[in-house]
N, C-alpha and C positions, 0 to 999 in steps of 0.2 A: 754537654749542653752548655751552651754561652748564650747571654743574654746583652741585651745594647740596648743603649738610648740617646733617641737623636731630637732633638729641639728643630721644628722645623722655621727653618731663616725667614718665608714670607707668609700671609697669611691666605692668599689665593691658589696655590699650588693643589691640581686638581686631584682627586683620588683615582680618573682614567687615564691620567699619564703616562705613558709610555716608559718615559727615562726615570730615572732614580733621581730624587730632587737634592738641591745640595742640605745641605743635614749640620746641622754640632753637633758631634759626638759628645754627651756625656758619660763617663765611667763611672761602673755601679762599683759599691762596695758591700759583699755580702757577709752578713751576720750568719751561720747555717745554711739555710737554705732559702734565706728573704733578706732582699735590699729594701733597703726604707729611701725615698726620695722625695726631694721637696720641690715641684716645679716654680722657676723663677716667676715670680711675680708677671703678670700682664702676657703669660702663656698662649697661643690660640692652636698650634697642632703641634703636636708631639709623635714618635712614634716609636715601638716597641716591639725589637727583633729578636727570635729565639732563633738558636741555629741547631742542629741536631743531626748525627748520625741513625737515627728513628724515626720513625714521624710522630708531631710533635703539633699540641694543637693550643691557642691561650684558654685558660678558662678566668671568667668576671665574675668574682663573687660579690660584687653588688649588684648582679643584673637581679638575683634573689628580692633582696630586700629595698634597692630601688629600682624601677621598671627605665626611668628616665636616661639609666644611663647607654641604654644600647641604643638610643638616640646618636649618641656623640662618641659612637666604638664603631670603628670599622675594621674588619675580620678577614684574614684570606690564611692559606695555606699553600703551601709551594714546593713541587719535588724539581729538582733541581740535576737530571740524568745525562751526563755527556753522553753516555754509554746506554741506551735502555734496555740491553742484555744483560750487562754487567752491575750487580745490584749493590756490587762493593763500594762503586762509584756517585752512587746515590746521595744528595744531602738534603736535607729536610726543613725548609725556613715556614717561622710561622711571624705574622707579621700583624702588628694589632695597632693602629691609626687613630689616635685620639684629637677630635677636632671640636672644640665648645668652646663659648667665651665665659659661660657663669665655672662651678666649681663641682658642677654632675661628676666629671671624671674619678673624683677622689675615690682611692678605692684600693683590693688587693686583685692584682693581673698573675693569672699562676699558667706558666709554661707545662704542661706535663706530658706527657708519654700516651700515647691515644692507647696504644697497649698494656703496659703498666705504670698504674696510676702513682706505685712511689717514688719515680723516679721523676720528677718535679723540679723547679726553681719558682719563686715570685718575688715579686717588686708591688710594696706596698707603695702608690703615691700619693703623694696629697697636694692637689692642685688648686688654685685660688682664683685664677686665670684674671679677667677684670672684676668680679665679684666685688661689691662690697660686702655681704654680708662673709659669717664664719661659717655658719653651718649649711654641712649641704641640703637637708631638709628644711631649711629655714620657715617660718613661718605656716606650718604645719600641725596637726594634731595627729599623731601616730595610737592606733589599737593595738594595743597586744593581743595577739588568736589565741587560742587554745595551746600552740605547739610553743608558741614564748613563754605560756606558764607550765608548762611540762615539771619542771623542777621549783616547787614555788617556797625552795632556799636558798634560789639559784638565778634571779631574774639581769635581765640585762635591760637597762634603755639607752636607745640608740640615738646618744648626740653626737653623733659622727662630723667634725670639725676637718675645716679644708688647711689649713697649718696647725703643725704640732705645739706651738707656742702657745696657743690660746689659752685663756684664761679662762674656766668654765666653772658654774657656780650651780644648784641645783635646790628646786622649789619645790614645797608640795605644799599642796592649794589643799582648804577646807570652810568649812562657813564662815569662822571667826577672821580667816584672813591667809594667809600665806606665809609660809614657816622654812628658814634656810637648812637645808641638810648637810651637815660638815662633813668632811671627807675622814675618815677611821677605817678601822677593820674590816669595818660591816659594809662600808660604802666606799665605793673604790672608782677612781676612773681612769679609763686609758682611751687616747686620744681618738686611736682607727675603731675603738667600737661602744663607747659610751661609759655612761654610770652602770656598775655591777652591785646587786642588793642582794648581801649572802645575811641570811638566816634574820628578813627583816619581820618587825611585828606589825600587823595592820598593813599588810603592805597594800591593797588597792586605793584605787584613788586618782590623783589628777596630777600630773610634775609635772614640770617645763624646766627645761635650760636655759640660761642667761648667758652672756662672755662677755665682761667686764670692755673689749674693744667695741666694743660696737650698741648701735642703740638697741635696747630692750625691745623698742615697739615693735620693729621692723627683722630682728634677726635674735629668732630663741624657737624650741622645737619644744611641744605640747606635747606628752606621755598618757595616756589612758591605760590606766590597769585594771580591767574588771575584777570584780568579788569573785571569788573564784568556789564559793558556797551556791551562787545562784545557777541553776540550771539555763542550759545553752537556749533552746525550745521553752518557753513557757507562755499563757496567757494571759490577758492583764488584770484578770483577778488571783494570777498565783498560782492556778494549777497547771501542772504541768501536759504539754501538748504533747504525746506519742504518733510522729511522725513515720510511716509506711508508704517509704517510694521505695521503686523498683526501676529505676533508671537506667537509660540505657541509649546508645548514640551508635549509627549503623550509616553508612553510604546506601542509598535504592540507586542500584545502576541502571535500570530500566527507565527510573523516572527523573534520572541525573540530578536526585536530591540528597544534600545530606537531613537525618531525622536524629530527632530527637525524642525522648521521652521517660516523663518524669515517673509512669507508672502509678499516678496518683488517682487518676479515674477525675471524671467531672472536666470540669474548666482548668484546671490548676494546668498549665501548661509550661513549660521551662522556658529561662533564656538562653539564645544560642551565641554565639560569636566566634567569626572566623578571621581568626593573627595569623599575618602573615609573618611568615619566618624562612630565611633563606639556606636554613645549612642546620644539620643532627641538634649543636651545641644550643643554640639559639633556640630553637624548638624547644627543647629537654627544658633550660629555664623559663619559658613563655607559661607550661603547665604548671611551676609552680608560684607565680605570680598571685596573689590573695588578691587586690585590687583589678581585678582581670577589666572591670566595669571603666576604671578608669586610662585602661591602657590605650596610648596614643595609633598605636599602628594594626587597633582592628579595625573591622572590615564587618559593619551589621547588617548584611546584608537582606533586601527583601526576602521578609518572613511571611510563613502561613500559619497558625496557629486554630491547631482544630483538636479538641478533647484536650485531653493531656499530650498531646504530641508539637511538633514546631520544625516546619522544615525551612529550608532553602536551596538554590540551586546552585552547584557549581562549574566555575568557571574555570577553566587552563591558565589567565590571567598570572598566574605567578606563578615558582617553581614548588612551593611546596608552603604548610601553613598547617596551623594545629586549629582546630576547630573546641569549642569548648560551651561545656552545656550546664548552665545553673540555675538550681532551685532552693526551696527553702531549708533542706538539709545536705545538698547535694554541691557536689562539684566535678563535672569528670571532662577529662578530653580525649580525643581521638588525632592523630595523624595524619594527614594526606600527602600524599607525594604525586606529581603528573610527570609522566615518559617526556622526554624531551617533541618527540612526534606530535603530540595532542596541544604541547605549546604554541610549536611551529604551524601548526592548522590552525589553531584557536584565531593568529594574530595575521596569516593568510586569507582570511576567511572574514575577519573581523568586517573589514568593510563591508560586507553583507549582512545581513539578516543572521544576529546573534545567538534569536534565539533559538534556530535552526540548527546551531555545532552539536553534535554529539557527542560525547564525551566516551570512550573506547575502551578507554585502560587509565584506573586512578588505585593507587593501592594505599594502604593505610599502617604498615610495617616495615622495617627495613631489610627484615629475612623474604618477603615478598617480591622485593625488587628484581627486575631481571635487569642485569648490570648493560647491556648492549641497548637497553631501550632508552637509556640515560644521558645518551648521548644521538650525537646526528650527524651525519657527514651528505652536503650536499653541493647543488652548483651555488655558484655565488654571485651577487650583482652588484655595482658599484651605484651606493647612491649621490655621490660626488663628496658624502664626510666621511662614509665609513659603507663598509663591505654590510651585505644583508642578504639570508636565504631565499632564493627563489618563491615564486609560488607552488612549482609542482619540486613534487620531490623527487629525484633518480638516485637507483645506486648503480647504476652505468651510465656511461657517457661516450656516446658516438665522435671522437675527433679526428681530425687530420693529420698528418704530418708538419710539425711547425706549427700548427695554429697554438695561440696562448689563451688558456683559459683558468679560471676561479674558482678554488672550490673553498668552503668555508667549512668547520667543525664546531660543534657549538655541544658543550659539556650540561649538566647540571649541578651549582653549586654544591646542591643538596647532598651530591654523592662522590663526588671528585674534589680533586688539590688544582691549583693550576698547574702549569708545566704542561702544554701538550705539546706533542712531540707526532712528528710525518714522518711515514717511511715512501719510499718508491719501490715499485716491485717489476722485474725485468722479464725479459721471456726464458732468460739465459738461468732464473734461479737466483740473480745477485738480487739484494737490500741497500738499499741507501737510505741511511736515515740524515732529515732534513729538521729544521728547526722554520717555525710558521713565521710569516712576514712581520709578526705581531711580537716577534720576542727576538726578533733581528737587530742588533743592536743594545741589546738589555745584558748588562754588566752578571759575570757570575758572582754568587756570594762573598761576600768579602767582608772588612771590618767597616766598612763605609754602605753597605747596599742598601737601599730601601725598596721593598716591590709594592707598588700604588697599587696595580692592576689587579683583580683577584685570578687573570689568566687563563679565564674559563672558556673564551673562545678565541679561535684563531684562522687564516685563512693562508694560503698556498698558493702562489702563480706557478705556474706552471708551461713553457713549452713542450708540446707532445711530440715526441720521436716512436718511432715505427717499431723498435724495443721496449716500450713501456706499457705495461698489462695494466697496472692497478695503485690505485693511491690507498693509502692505511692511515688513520687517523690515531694514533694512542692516548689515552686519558690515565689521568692516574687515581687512584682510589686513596679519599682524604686519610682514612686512616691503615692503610697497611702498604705494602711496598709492592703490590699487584699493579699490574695497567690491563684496561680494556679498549678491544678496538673495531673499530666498526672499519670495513674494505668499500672502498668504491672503485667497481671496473670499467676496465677501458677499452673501448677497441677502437685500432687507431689506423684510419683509411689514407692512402698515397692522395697528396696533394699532386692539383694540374694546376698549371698557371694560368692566368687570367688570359681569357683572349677579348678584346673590344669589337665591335662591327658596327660602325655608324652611319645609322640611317638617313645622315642628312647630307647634303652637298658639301664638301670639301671648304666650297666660298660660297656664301650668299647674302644678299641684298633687301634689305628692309626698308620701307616706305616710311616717313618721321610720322610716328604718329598712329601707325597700325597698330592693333591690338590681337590679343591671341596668336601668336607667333611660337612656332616649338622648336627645340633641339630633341634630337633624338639618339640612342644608344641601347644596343643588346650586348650582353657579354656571356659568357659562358667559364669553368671551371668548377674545380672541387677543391675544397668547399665552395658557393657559390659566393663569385663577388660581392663587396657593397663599392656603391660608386663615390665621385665627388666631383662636381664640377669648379673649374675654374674659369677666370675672364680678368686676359692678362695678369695669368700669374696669382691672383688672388681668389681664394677659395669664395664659393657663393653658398650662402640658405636662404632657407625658406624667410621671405619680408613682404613688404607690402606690392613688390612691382617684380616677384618671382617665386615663382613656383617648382619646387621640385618633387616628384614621387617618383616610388620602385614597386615593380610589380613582378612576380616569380611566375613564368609560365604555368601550364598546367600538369606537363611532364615531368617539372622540376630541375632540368636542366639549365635552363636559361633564364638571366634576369634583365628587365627592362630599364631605363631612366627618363624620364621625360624633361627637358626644363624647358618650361612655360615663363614667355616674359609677358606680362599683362598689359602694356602698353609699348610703344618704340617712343624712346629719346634719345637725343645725341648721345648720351652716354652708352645706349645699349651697345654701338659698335666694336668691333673688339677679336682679339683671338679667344676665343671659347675652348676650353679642354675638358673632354670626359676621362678621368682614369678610374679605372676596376683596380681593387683589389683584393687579395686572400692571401692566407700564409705561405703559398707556394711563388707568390711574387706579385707584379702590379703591368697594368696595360695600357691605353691611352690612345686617343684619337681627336685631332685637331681638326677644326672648321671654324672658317675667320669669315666674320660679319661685319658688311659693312650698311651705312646708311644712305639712301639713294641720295645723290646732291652734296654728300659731306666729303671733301676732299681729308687727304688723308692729313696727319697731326705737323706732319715736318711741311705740308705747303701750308698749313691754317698758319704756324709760324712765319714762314715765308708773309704771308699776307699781311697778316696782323703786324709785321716789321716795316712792308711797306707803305702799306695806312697812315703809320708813327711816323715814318720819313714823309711822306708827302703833306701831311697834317703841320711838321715841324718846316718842311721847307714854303708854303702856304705863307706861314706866320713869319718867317724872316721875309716874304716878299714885301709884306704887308705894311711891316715895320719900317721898310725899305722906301715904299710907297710914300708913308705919312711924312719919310726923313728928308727925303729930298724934292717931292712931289712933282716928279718929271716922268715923262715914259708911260701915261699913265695906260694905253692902248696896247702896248708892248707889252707890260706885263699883264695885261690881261688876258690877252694871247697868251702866253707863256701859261699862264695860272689854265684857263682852259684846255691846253692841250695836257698838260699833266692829268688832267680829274678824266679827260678822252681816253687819255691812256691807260689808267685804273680800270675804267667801265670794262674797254675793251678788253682788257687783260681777264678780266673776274666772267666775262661771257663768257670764255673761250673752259672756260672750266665745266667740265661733265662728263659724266658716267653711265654709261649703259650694263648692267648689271643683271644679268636674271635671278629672278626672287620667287624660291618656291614658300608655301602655301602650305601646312598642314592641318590637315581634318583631324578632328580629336579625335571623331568616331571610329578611325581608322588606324589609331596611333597602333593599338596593341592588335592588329591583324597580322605581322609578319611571326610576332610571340607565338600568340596561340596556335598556330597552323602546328 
């Protein structure tokens, strides 16, 4: 197991990135089995790579005792298989992304073994980033629960400081005033987890931390230590209250709610809250979070609260989330997990009427799970940033020979590593394993790699040939060295080439100024073409002064093209082209339009040259005229018969052209026959 640290160079570099960003390597030095590090001053992403012949997952143990920090930690895991038969070939990276400006980070990061837990490495760091203050709790008042007075000759308080340097001083407040506590035997401190008070007298009460850099008002951490004589439950005359819930938190799939209930009878109803959390690890510390009320990333969702019960409805909306139910002696949570399926409908469907989804399959364990439902393999469609699952789902697909199509695989964090991996499957028996478009390009592990992406989904192009049955999606399972795979089949039909048959006149003639005017085109092949008009060479859409639509027979043989030009202008004239095409080739049929009256482009030039000549020869007459003022009959003459001979020249110009006509009503009559 090796561990790395890279300082990242800019502060924008996206966590969806593809490529591996450029990095300073820092080198750890480890004491046993923990590096200590001090990120440089004015920090903003850091990141931290575990490599492994195991799989290998980080664990944050300040996600415990600060909630704040899985804010600014980003998480993936990565199997890493040239080979996904060969398990020898296997490498196993875990990758933890540290991105804040204040000093949340600080902390202990532990690499371990998803399967045995003492095979570990950590990196304590202590980061300051722009901070001014020292402590990472700054400005806070921290309780100790019950489980921090467990041993009460044994107390810890947690002034957890973002550098080791600090100078930290420690208070304890009483009515008379406030009394310094020196540091001896009894009272101990170390920097990564505060003041330690072995075998103190009196110890409840009130402390705060000071550190002599910084100002007292603004940056010192409040300690509350209850009397640990007084009963937890009491009322405020003193007696003690004996508390009788019988609590209890259950999924109604019937009524697609999660319930709650405190078992208290009457009004006393619980509270509920549903955290979102992406992946086992995250979950596991969400539960034991004390300040649950305060956490950033729940979700209180619309409640009912009827007797002692409290439900609410869930949604597919995320991958997975601990639900959690609190009363006045109580705490408990529950799990949820959604099939990758029920997601993909949830956000299919979203635009409709939400609160008509159903909810199908939600499990609440991880022995429950069925591993094939965790995953998805479907068609895929380009939304011009990024690939995304159809609305209907197939696990076969009707193609052609040569046609190129998309299919996308989409994991769930919740139960898988990144790394997925495609096979091709032949009629002959052969496997080819393929690597998805999405990791095409992505460096293997090395002593420089960083993987941004957490690799959970991926997509595949594909040209189909007349050998190829089936596409296999593999996924890898985040913590063992198993993959699961969902098959999607194929059956793949002989392409015909496109044939064109155009229904319009070869040449025809337009009046300036007519409206409603059509091109016409039927084509035929398999799969069935799509078209594209041209005019001169340049592709046409759909605008203000053209229309194009397709329309599929009734047979499904044949497909139609209409283009519609809504008015005639000079410009409409032109060579017009329809080509069909599909993946067995392309087709095409030419019809040249011209405009009644408009001579063609090479005599407009003609014209327009001789215009400029006679205009210019005109004006030297003229000049000619004023210069010597003689002749003046003569060149008038002269001047008149030139402008005679324009006239006559531009009469002699004309076209008789037949110009058909088509009825719209009539367009799709040769189709449908």
């Amino acid at each position: 197991m090796t561990i790395r640290m890279f300082q990242m160079d800019t502060e924008n570099q996206q966590l969806e990135s593809q490529n591996p960003p450029t990095t300073i390597q820092q080198n750890l030095s480890f004491f046993g089995n923990e590096a200590i590090v001090e990120a440089p001053t004015g920090t903003l992403k850091m990141a931290l790579v575990c490599n492994a012949s195991f799989p290998v997952a980080w664990y944050v143990e300040s996600f415990e005792n600060n909630p704040r920090t899985i804010h600014s930690v980003f998480r993936n895991t990565r199997r890493l298989a040239p080979d996904p038969l060969d398990h020898s070939s296997f490498k196993y990276v875990a990758t933890t992304i540290l991105n804040r400006l204040e000093n949340v980070p600080t902390g202990r990061y532990i690499c371990r073994s998803t399967r045995n837990r003492s095979l570990s490495n950590s990196v304590y760091l202590y980061w300051k980033g722009n901070a001014d203050n020292v402590f990472v709790d700054f400005k806070t008042n921290i309780t100790l629960t019950k489980k921090d007075l467990s041993d009460p000759h044994n107390i810890t308080l947690p002034c957890v400081v973002s550098t080791p340097n600090a100078t930290v001083v420690l208070y304890k407040f009483n009515r008379q005033g406030r009394i310094r506590l020196v540091r001896n035997d009894s009272i101990m401190y170390d920097p990564k987890v505060g003041f330690t008070l072995l075998n103190f007298q009196n110890i409840s009460g009130y402390y705060r931390c000071f550190t002599t850099q910084t100002n007292w008002d603004n940056d010192y951490v409040g300690i509350i230590v209850p009397s640990l004589s007084v009963p937890k439950n009491t009322s405020t005359n003193g007696t003690q209250v004996t508390l009788k819930s019988n609590p209890s938190i259950r999924i109604d799939a019937k009524r697609q709610m999660a319930v709650c209930c405190s078992g208290l009878g009457g009004t006393k109803s619980p509270k509920m809250f549903n955290i979102l959390c992406n992946e086992p690890i995250t979950c596991d510390y969400v539960k034991k979070i004390s300040n649950i009320e305060h956490w950033f990333h729940r979700i209180q969702s619309r409640q009912t609260r009827k007797n002692d019960c409290t439900t609410f409805k869930l949604t597919p909306h995320y991958h997975s989330g601990v639900i959690q139910c609190t009363g006045p002696d109580f705490n408990i949570q529950m799990n949820y997990i959604f099939p990758m399926s029920e997601i993909i409908r949830y956000y299919s469907m979203k635009s409709r009427s939400s609160s008509n989804i159903r909810i199908n399959t939600v499990w609440t364990t991880w022995e429950e799970i069925i591993p094939e439902e965790m995953m998805i393999i479907t068609e895929a469609q380009h939304t011009g940033v990024r690939f995304r699952p159809k609305i209907r789902r197939n696990e076969s697909q009707i193609v052609y020979d040569g046609e190129q199509f998309d299919l996308l695989c989409v994991c769930s964090p919740y139960y898988f590593a990144g790394g997925i991996k495609w096979a091709l499957k032949f009629k002959n028996g052969t496997v080819i394993f393929r690597a998805g478009e999405r990791e095409i390009g992505i460096p293997p592990a090395s002593s420089n790699t960083v993987y941004m992406d957490d690799g959970h989904h991926d997509y595949l192009s594909i040209t189909a040939n007349k050998d190829l049955t089936a596409v296999v999606c593999l996924a890898p399972i985040w913590n063992s060295s198993l993959w699961v795979h969902n098959v999607y089949n194929l059956y793949i039909n002989e392409s015909i080439n496109a044939q064109v048959v155009l229904l319009s006149e070869e040449k025809i003639a337009w009046n300036l100024n007519d409206t409603a005017k059509y091109l016409q085109c039927n084509a035929t092949g398999s799969p069935l073409p799509t078209f594209t008009w041209y005019r001169d060479e340049q592709s046409l859409e759909n605008g203000p002064n053209i229309e194009i639509t397709e329309v599929v027979g009734i047979n499904g043989t044949v497909v139609q093209t209409v283009l519609k030009i809504q008015r005639v202008s000079h410009r409409t004239g032109g060579v017009y082209k329809c080509e069909a095409n599909n993946s067995a080739g392309s087709a095409f049929k030419i019809v040249t339009v011209q405009i009644a009256g408009q001579t063609s482009w090479h005599h407009a030039v003609a014209i327009t040259v001789g215009v400029i000549s006679a205009v210019g020869l005109l004006a030297a007459i003229g000049f000619f005229i004023w210069k010597i003022k003689t002749g003046q009959d003569g060149i008038r003459n002269l001047s008149n018969g030139i402008i005679q001979e324009f006239e006559n020249d531009d009469d002699t110009a004309s076209v008789n052209i037949h110009n058909k006509t088509y009825d719209p009503s009539t367009l799709n009559a040769d189709l449908l026959d």
